[in-house]
DRENDO-1510 file (C-alpha; in Angstrom, 1 decimal, always signed):
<recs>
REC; n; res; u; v; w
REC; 1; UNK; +7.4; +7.6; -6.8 .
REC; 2; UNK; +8.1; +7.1; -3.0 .
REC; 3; UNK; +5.1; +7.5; -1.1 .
REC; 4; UNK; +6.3; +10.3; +1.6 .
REC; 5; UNK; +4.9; +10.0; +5.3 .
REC; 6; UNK; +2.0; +10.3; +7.3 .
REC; 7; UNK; +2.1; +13.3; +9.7 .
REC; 8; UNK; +3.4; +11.6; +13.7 .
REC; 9; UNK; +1.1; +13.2; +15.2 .
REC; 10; UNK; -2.2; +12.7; +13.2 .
REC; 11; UNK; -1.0; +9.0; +13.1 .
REC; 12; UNK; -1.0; +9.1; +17.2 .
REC; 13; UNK; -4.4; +11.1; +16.8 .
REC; 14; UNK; -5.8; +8.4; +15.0 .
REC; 15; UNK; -4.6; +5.4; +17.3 .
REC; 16; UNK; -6.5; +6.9; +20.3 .
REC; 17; UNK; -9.2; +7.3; +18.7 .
REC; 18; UNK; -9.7; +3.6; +18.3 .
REC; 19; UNK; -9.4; +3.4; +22.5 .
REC; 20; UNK; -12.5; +5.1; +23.0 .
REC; 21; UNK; -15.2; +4.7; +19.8 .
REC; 22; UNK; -16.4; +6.0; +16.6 .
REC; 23; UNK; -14.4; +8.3; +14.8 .
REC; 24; UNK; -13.2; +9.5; +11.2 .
REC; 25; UNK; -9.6; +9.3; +10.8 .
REC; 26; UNK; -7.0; +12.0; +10.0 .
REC; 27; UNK; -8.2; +15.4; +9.4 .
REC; 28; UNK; -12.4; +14.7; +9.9 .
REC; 29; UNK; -14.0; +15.5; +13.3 .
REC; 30; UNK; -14.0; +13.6; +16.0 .
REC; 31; UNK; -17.3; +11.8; +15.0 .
REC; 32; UNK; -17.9; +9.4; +12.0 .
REC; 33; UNK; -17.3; +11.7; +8.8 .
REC; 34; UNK; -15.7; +12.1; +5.6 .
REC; 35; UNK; -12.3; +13.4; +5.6 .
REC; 36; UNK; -11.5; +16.9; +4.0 .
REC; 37; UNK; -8.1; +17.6; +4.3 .
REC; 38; UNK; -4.7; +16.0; +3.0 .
REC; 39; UNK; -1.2; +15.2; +4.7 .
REC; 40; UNK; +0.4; +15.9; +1.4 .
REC; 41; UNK; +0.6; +19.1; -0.6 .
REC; 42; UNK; -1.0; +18.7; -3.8 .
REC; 43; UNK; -4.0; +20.5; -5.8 .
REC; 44; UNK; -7.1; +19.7; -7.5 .
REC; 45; UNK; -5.6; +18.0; -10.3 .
REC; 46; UNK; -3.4; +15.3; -11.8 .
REC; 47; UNK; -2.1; +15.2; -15.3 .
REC; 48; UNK; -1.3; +12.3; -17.6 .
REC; 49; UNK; +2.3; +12.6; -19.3 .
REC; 50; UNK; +2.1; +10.0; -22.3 .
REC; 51; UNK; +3.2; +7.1; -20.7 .
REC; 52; UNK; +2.0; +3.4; -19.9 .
REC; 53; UNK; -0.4; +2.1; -17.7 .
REC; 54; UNK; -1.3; -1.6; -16.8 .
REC; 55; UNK; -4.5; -2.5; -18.3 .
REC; 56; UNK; -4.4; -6.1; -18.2 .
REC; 57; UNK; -5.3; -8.0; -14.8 .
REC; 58; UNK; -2.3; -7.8; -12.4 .
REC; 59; UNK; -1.1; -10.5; -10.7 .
REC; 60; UNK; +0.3; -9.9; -7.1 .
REC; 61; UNK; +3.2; -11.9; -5.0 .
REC; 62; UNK; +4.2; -11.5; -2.0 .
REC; 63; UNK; +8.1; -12.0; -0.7 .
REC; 64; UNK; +8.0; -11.8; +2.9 .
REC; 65; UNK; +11.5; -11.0; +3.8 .
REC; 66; UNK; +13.0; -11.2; +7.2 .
REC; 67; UNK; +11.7; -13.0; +10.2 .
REC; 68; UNK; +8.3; -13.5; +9.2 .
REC; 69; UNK; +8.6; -17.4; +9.6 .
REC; 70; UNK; +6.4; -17.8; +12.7 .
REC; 71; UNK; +4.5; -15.1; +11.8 .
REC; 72; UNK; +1.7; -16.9; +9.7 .
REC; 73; UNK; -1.6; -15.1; +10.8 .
REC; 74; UNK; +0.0; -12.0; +9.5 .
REC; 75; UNK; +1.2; -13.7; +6.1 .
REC; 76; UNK; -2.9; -14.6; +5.8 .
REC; 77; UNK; -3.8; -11.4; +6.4 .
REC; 78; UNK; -2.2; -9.8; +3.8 .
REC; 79; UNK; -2.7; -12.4; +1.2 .
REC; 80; UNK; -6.5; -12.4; +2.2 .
REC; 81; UNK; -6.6; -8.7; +1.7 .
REC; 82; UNK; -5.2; -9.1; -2.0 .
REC; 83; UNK; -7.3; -11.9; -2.8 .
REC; 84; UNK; -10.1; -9.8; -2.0 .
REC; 85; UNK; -8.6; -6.4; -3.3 .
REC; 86; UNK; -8.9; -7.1; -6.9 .
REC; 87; UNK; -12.3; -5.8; -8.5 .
REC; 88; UNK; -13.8; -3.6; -5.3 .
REC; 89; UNK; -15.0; -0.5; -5.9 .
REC; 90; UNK; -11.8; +0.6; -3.9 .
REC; 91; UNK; -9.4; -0.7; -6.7 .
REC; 92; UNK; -11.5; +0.1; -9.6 .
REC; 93; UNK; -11.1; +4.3; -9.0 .
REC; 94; UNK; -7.9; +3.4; -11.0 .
REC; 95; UNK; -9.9; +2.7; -14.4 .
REC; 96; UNK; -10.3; +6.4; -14.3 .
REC; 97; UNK; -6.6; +6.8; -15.9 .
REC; 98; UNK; -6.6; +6.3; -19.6 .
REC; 99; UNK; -3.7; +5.7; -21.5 .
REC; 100; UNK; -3.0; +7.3; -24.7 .
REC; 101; UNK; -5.6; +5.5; -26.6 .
REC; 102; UNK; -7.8; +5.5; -24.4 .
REC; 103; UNK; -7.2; +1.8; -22.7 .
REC; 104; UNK; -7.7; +2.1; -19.0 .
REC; 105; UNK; -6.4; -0.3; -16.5 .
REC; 106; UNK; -8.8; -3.1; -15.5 .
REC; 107; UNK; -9.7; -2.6; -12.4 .
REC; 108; UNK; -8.6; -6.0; -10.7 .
REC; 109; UNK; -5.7; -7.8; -9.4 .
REC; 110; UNK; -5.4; -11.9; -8.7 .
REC; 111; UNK; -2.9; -12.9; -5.7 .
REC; 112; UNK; -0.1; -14.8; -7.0 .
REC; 113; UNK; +1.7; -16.6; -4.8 .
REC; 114; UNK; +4.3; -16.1; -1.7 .
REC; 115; UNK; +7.7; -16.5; -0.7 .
REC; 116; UNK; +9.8; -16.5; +2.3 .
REC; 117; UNK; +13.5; -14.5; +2.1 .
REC; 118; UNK; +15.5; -15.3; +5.2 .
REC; 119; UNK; +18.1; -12.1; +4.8 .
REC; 120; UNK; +19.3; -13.0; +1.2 .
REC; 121; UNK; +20.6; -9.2; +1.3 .
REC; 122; UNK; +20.9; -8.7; +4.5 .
REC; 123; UNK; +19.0; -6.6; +7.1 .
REC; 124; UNK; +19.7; -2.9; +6.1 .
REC; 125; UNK; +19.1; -3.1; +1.7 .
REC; 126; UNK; +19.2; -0.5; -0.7 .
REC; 127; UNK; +16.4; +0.2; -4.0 .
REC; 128; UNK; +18.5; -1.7; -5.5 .
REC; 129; UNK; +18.6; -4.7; -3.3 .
REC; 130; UNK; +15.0; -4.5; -3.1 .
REC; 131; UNK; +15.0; -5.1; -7.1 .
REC; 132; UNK; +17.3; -7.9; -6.4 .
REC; 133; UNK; +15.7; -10.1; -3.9 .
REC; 134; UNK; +12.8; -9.9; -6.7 .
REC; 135; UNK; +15.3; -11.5; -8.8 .
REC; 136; UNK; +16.6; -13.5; -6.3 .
REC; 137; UNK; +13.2; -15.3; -5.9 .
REC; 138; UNK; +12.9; -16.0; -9.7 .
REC; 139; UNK; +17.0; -17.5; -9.5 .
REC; 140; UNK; +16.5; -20.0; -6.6 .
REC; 141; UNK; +12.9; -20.8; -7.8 .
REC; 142; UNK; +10.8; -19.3; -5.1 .
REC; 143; UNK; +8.6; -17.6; -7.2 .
REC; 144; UNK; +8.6; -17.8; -11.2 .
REC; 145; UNK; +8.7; -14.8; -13.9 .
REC; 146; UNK; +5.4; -13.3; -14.5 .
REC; 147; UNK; +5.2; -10.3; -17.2 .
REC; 148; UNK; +1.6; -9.9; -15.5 .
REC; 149; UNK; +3.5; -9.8; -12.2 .
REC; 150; UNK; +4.2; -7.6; -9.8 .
REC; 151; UNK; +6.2; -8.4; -6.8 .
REC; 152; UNK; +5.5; -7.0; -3.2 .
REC; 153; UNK; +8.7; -7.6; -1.0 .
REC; 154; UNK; +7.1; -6.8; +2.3 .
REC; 155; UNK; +10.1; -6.7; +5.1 .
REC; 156; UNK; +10.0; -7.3; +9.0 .
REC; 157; UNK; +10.5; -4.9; +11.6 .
REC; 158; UNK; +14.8; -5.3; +11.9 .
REC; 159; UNK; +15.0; -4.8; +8.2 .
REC; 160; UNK; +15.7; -1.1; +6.6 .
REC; 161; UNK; +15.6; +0.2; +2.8 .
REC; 162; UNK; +18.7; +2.8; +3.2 .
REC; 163; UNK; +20.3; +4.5; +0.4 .
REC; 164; UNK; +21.5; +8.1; -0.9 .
REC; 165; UNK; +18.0; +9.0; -1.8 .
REC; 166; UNK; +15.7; +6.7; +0.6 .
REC; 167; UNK; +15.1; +5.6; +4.0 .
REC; 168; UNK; +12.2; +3.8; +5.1 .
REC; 169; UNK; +10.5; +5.5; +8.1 .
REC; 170; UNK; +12.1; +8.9; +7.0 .
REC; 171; UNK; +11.3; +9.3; +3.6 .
REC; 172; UNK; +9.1; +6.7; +3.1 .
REC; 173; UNK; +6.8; +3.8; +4.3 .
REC; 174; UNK; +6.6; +2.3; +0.4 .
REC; 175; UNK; +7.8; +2.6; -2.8 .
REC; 176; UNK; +7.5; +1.1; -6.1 .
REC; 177; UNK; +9.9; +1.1; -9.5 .
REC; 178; UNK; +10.7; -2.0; -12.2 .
REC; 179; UNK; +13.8; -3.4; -12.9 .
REC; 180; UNK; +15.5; -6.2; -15.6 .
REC; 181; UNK; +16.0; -9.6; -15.6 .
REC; 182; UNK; +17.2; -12.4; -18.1 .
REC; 183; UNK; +16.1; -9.3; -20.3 .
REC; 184; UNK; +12.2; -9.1; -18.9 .
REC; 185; UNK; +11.2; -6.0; -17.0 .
REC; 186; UNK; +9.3; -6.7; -14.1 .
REC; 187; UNK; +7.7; -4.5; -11.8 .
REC; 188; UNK; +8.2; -4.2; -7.7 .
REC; 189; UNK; +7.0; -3.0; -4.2 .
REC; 190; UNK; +8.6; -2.2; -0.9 .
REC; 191; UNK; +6.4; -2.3; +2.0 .
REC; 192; UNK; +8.3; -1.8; +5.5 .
REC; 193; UNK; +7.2; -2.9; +8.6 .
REC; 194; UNK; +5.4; -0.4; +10.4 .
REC; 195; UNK; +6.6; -1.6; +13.9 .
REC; 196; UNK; +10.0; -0.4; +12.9 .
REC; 197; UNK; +8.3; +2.9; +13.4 .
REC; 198; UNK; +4.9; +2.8; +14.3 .
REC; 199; UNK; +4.5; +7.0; +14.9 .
REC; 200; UNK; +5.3; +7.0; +11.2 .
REC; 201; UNK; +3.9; +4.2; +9.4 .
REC; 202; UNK; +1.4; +2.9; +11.7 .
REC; 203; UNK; -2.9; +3.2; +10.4 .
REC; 204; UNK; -3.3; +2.8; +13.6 .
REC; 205; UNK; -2.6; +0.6; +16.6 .
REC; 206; UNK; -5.0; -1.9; +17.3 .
REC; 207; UNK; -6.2; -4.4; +14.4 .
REC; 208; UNK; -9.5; -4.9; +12.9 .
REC; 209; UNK; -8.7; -8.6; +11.8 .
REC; 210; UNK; -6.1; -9.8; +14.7 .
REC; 211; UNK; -6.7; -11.3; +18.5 .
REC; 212; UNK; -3.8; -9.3; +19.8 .
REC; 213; UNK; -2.5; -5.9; +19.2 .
REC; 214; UNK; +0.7; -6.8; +16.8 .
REC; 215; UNK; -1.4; -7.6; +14.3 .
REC; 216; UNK; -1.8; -3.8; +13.6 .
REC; 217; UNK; +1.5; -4.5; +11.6 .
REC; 218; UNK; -0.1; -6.6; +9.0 .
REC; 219; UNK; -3.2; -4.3; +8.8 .
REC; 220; UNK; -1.1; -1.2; +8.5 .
REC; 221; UNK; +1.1; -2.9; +5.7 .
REC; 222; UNK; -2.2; -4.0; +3.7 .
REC; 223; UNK; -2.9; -0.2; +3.7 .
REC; 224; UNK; +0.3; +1.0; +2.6 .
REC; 225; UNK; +0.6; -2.0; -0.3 .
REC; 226; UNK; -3.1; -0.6; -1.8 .
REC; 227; UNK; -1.4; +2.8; -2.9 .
REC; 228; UNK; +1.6; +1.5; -4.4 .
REC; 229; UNK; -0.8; -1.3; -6.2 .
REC; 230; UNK; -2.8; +1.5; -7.0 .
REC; 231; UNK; +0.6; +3.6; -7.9 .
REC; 232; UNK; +2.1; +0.8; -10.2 .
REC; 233; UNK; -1.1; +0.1; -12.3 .
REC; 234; UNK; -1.5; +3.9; -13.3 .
REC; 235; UNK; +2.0; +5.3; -13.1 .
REC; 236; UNK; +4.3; +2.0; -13.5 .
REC; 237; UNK; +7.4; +3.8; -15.2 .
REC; 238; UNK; +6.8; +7.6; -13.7 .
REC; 239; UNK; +6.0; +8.9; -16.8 .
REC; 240; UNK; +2.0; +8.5; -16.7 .
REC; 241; UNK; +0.0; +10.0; -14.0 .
REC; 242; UNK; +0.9; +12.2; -11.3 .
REC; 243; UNK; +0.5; +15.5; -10.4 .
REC; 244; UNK; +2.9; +18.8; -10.8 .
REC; 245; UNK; +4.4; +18.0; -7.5 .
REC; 246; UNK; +4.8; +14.9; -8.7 .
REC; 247; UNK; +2.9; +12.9; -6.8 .
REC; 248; UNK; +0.6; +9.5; -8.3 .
REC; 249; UNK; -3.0; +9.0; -7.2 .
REC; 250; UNK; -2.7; +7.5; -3.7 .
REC; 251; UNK; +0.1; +9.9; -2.7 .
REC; 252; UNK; -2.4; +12.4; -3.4 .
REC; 253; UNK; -4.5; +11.1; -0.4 .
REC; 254; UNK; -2.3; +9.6; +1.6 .
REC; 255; UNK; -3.4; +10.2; +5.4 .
REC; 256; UNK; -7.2; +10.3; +4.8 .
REC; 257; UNK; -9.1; +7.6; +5.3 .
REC; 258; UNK; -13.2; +9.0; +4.6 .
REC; 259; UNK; -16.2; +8.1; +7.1 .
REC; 260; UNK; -14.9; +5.0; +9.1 .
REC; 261; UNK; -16.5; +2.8; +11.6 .
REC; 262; UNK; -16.0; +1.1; +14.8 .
REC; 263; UNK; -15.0; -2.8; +15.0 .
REC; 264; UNK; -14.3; -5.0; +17.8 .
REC; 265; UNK; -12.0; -7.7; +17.4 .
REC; 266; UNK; -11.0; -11.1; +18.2 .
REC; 267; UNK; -9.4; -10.0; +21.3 .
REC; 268; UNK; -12.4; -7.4; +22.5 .
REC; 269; UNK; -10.2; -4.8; +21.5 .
REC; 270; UNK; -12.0; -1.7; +19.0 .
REC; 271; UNK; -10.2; -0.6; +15.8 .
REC; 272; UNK; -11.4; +1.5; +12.9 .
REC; 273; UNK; -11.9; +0.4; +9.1 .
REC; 274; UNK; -13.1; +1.8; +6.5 .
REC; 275; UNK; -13.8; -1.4; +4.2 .
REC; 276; UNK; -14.8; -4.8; +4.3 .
REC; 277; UNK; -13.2; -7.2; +1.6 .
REC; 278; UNK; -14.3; -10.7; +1.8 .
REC; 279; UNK; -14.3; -11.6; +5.4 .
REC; 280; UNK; -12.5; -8.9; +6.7 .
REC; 281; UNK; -12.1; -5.5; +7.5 .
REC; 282; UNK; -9.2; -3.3; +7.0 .
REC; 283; UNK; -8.6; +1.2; +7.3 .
REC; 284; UNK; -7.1; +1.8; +3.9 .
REC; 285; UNK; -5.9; +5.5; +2.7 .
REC; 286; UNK; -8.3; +6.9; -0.1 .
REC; 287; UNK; -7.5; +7.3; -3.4 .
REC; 288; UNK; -7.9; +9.6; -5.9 .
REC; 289; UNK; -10.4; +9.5; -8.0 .
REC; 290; UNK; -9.3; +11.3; -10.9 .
REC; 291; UNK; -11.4; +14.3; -12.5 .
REC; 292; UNK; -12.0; +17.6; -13.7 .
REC; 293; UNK; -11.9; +18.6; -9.3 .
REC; 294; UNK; -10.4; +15.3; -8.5 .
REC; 295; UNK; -11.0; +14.2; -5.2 .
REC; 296; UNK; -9.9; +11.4; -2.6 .
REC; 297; UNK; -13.0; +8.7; -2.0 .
REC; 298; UNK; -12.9; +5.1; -1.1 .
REC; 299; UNK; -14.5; +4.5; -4.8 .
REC; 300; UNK; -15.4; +6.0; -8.3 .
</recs>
């Protein structure tokens, strides 16, 4: 499912707050708290519908496509924040969605590899072209099949997903789906830059992990990549779990972000976070933690 967007002006709420100390993100109180409330519509519950989930460990690469080149720091980021995704209490809210016999995914994700895409498609792609710079990686030998895979392509800020049912900053800041090749299915992210259109797809606008303010853009991404990791391992076809509205776990939350806290960064600058993984910290949107009264909580 596309993930839909973030109210513009709780996002702008949110990037103030960072200017002037402690606060709880979108829809808390000014002060430290856990967040009540939901951008979305959606209920109290989300039903399984038969189908797959991924309950073997994942393995995550990242195509950074566009002009991402000289833009190594923000490359680190991201593939620090999967490295260190994989087995947190964060990721492991998705074991709570069973398959039909009862198998649940694991939990964990390993980091795969990268690749750089210099435009193979262009700057303005379709879901389709998305699928196919996926493919495109595993013709020219950038990055090899994996049926454990799944591929993040993760574009800069001059690059658009367009199409008759999607645009990126409209309708969406992610998306996930699967596709074939050479006869394989393999599965596939889309993560836009949020300095395309920072009001919509922006955490926030000063980084927890950077010395300068762009980095938001990498932080931002890392957010938005969780839920549709979280998205693929539990509904990877759209016939597992989501709700009646039809939206998967982390749609279900998206905009909340719990009790956060205040952290000063390389350039003296204070951001918001809501997690540390391995050395870093980064504000993720909750998830949903699936239940009887489900609820969205930064772990089981």
């Amino acid at each position: 499912m596309k993930t839909k967007l973030i109210g513009l002006v709780s996002i702008l709420a949110l990037g103030l707050t960072t200017l002037v100390g402690p606060a709880a993100a979108q829809n808390a109180s000014p002060s430290s708290s856990t967040s009540t409330g939901s951008a979305t519509r959606t209920d109290r519950s989300i039903e399984y519908h038969n189908g797959a989930v991924l309950t073997a460990t994942q393995h995550v690469y990242l195509i950074w496509y566009g002009d991402w080149a000289s833009n190594i720091y923000q490359q680190l980021i991201v593939a620090d924040f999967v490295s260190a995704l994989g087995a947190s209490p964060y990721f492991q809210i998705n074991q709570g969605y069973p398959d039909s016999s009862g198998q649940v995914p694991s939990g964990d994700i390993a980091y795969g590899g990268g690749a750089l895409d210099a435009y193979s498609h262009g700057a303005s792609l379709s879901e389709a072209d998305v699928a196919d710079v996926v493919a495109n990686a595993f013709r020219t030998g950038g990055l090899v099949f994996d049926p454990l895979g799944i591929y993040a392509v993760l574009t800069s800020a001059d690059v658009t997903v367009i199409d008759s049912v999607t645009q990126f900053c409209l309708t969406c800041c992610n998306l996930h789906g699967h596709s074939i090749v050479n006869g394989s299915d393999f599965r596939y992210v889309f993560v836009g830059s949020p300095r395309r259109c920072p009001g919509a797809c922006a955490t926030q606008f000063q980084s927890p992990n950077g010395d300068y303010s762009g980095n938001y853009e990498a932080d931002s991404m890392a957010s938005w990549l969780a839920a549709a990791l979280s998205e693929v391992v539990t509904d990877p076809y759209d016939d597992a779990w989501h709700d009646r509205y039809g939206l998967e776990n982390a749609e279900k939350c998206e905009g909340t972000y719990g009790t956060t806290y205040t952290v000063t960064n390389q350039a003296g600058q204070l951001a918001q976070a809501n997690i540390k993984l391995g050395n870093r910290h980064y504000l993720l949107q909750q998830n949903w933690v699936n239940g009887k009264k489900g609820y969205c909580a930064m772990s089981r």
